[in-house]
C-alpha positions in Angstrom: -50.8 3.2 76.0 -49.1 6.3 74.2 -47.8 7.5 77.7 -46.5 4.0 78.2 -45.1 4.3 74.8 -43.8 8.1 75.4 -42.0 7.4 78.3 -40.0 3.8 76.6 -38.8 6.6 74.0 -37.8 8.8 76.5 -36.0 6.2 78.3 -34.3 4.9 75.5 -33.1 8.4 74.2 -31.6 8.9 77.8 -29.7 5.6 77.9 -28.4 6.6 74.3 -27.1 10.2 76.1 -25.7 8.8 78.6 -23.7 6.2 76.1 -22.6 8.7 73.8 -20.9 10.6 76.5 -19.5 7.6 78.2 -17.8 6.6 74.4 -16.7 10.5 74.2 -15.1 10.2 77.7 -13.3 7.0 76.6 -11.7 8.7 73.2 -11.1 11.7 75.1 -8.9 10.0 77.7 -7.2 8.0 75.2 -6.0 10.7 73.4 -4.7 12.7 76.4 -2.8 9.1 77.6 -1.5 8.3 74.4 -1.0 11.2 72.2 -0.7 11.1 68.6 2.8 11.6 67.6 4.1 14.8 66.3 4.0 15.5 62.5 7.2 15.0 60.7 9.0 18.3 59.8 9.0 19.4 56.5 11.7 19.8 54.7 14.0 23.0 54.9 15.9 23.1 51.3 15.8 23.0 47.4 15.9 20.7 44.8 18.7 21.4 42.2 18.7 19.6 38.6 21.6 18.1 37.9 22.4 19.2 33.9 25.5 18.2 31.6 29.0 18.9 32.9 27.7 19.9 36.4 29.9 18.1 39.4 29.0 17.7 42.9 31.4 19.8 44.0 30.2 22.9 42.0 27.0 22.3 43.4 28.5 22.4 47.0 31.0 25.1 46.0 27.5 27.3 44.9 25.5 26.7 48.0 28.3 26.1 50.4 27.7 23.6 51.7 30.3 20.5 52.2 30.1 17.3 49.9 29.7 15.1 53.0 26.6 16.8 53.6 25.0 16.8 50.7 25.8 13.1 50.0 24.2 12.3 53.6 20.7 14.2 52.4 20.7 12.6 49.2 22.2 8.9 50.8 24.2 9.3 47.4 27.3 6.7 48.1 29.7 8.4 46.2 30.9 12.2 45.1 30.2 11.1 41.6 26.8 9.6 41.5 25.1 12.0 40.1 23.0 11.8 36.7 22.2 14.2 34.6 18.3 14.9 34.9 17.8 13.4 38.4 17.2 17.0 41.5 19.4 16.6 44.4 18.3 18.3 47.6 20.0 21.0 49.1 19.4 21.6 53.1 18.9 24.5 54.3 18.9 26.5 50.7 15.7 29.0 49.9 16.5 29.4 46.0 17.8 27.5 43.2 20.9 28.4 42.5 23.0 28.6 38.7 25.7 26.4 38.7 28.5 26.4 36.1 29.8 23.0 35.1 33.4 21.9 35.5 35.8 23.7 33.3 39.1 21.1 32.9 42.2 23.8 32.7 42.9 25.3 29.8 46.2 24.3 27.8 48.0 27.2 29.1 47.3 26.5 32.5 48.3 22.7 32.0 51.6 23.8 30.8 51.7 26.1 33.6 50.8 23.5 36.3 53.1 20.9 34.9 55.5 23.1 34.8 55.6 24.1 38.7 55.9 20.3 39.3 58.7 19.9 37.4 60.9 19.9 41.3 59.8 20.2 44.7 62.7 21.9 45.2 63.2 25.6 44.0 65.6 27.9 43.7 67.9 29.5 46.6 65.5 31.6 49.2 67.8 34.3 48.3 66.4 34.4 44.7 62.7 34.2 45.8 61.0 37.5 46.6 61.1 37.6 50.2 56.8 37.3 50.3 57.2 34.1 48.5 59.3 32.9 51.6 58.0 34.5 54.2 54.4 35.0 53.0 51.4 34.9 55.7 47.8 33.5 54.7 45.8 35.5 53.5 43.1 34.2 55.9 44.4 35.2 59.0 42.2 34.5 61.7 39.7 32.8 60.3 40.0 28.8 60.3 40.7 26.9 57.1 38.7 23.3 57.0 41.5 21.7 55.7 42.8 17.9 57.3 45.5 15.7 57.3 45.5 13.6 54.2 47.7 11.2 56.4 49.1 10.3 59.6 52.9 10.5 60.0 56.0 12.5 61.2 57.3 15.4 59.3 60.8 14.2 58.1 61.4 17.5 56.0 59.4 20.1 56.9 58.2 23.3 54.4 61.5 26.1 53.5 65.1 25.9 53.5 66.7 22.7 52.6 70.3 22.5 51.9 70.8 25.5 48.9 67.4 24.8 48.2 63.6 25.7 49.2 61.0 22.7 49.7 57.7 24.0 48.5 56.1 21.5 50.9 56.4 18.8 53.9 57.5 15.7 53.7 55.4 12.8 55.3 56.7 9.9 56.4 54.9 6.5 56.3 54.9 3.1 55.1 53.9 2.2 51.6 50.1 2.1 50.6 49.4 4.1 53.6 45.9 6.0 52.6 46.1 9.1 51.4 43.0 11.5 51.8 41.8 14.5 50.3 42.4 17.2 52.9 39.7 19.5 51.8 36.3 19.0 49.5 37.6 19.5 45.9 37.7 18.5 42.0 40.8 16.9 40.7 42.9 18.8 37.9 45.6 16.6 37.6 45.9 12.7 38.4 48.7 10.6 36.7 52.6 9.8 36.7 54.2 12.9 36.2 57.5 11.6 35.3 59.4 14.5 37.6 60.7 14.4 40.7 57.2 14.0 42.1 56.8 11.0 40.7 52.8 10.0 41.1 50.9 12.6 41.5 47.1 14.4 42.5 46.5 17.9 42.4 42.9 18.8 44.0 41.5 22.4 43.0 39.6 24.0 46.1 37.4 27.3 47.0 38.6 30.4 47.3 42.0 29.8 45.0 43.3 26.9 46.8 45.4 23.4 45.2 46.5 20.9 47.4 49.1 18.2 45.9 50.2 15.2 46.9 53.7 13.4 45.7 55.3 10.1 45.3 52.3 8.2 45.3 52.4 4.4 44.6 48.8 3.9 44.3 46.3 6.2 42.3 42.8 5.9 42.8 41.5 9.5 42.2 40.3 10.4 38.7 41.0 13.7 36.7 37.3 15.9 36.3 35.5 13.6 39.3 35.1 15.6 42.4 35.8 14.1 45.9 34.7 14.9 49.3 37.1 15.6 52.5 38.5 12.9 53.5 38.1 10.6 50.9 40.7 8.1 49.7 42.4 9.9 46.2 45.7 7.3 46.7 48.3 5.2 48.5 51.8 6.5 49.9 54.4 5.5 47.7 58.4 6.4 46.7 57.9 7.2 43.5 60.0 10.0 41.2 62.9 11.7 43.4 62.5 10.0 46.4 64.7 8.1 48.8 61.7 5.8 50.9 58.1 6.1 51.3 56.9 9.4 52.2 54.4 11.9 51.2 54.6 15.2 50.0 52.1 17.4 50.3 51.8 20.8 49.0 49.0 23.5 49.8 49.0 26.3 47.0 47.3 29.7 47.2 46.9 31.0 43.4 49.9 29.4 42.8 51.8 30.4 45.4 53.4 28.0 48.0 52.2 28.2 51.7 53.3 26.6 54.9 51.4 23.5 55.5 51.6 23.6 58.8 50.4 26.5 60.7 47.2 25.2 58.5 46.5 21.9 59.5 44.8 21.3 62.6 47.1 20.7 65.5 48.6 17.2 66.3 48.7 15.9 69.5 52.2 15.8 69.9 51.8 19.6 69.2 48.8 19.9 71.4 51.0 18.0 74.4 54.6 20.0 73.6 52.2 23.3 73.7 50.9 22.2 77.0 54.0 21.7 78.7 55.3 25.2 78.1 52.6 26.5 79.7 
């Protein structure tokens, strides 16, 4: 009887075996057919605190990185939807970086601003120095990320015009044609100047830049907001000294006027005239 009882357990014990391994085979094989997804990368970057005063694009003029992107990472829909005590990630950063907050321009640099947009017309080249006419970037050979803040034919391009020098081009388009912020920026100045510019926005950039843009009908920017590349600041208008719709858009470098042109990135009328001389 305890044989007969010895060899049931034994019997038993092997059917188990042999049943555990079969299970161990089946979970074995299902993992090698169907794998288990891979892990979800962690997140390269920092969280920044957003404190008083603080705009988004001081935060992407710190870490340099573009407006566009940090508004993607933090699905924020607009340059100025930040609050003050909420973290906005920064990809890619390792630290956590000061920021200054905005600083609106002083009342000496007002006057100073308002001033230069008193004309868009200056004096004779003859009276300029001659690196105020002829003056080359800075930047050579590196590429500015700078756009078109509209699409239209240059009906009075950047230097001489008439006794005169036009600090800018001239634009031409139909009214309430978009206007766009041709780099990431802050805006400085946003209202009717009541000179020959008419409606204006002035952006303030990196690295000493000011982009303006004249004769506006519409205004839709805001003075202290900051806006991303590309975003809608206005409409095209005829506003101030103007003769038809048009805009004119200035590019400044500490002040100083620069060629628009050899800037901006290559239309393709250009592109096609520049292939048939080849």
């Amino acid at each position: 009887m305890e044989r007969k009882n010895t060899g049931k357990i034994y019997g038993q014990g092997k059917g188990l075996s042999c049943g555990v391994f079969f299970n161990l085979l089946i979970v074995f094989l299902f993992f090698v057919l169907f794998p288990a997804p891979p892990a979800i990368a962690k997140k390269i970057g920092v969280y920044h605190p957003v404190s008083k005063g603080v705009a988004l694009y001081r935060i992407s003029e710190a870490y340099k990185i573009s407006i566009a992107k940090l508004m993607a990472a933090n699905k924020l829909v607009s340059p100025s939807a930040l609050k003050v005590g909420s973290k906005i990630f920064i990809p890619g950063a390792t630290t956590v970086l000061k920021v200054e907050p905005s600083v609106p321009l002083s009342p000496k640099e007002k006057i100073e601003l308002e001033r230069s947009l008193e004309t868009e017309e200056k004096p004779d080249p003859a009276e300029l120095p001659s690196e105020a006419v002829h003056e080359k970037p800075p930047w050579v050979g590196k590429e500015l990320d700078i756009l078109w803040p509209i699409q239209g034919k240059i009906n009075s391009p950047y230097g001489p015009r008439g006794k005169k020098f036009h600090g800018g081009i001239d634009i031409a388009s139909p009214f309430y044609q978009e206007v766009k912020a041709a780099m990431d920026g802050e805006v400085i100045l946003a209202r009717n100047s009541r000179t020959g510019y008419g409606q204006i926005v002035v952006l303030r950039h990196d690295l000493g830049f000011t982009t303006i843009y004249g004769h506006m009908n519409v205004i839709i920017a805001k003075e202290g907001e900051s806006v991303r590349q590309g975003q809608a600041i206005g409409g095209v208008g005829s506003t101030g000294k103007s003769t038809g719709p048009h805009l004119h858009f200035e590019v400044r470098h500490d002040g100083r006027h620069l060629d628009p042109l050899p800037l901006l990135p290559m239309t393709i009328e250009q592109l096609l005239e520049k292939a048939a001389k080849k």
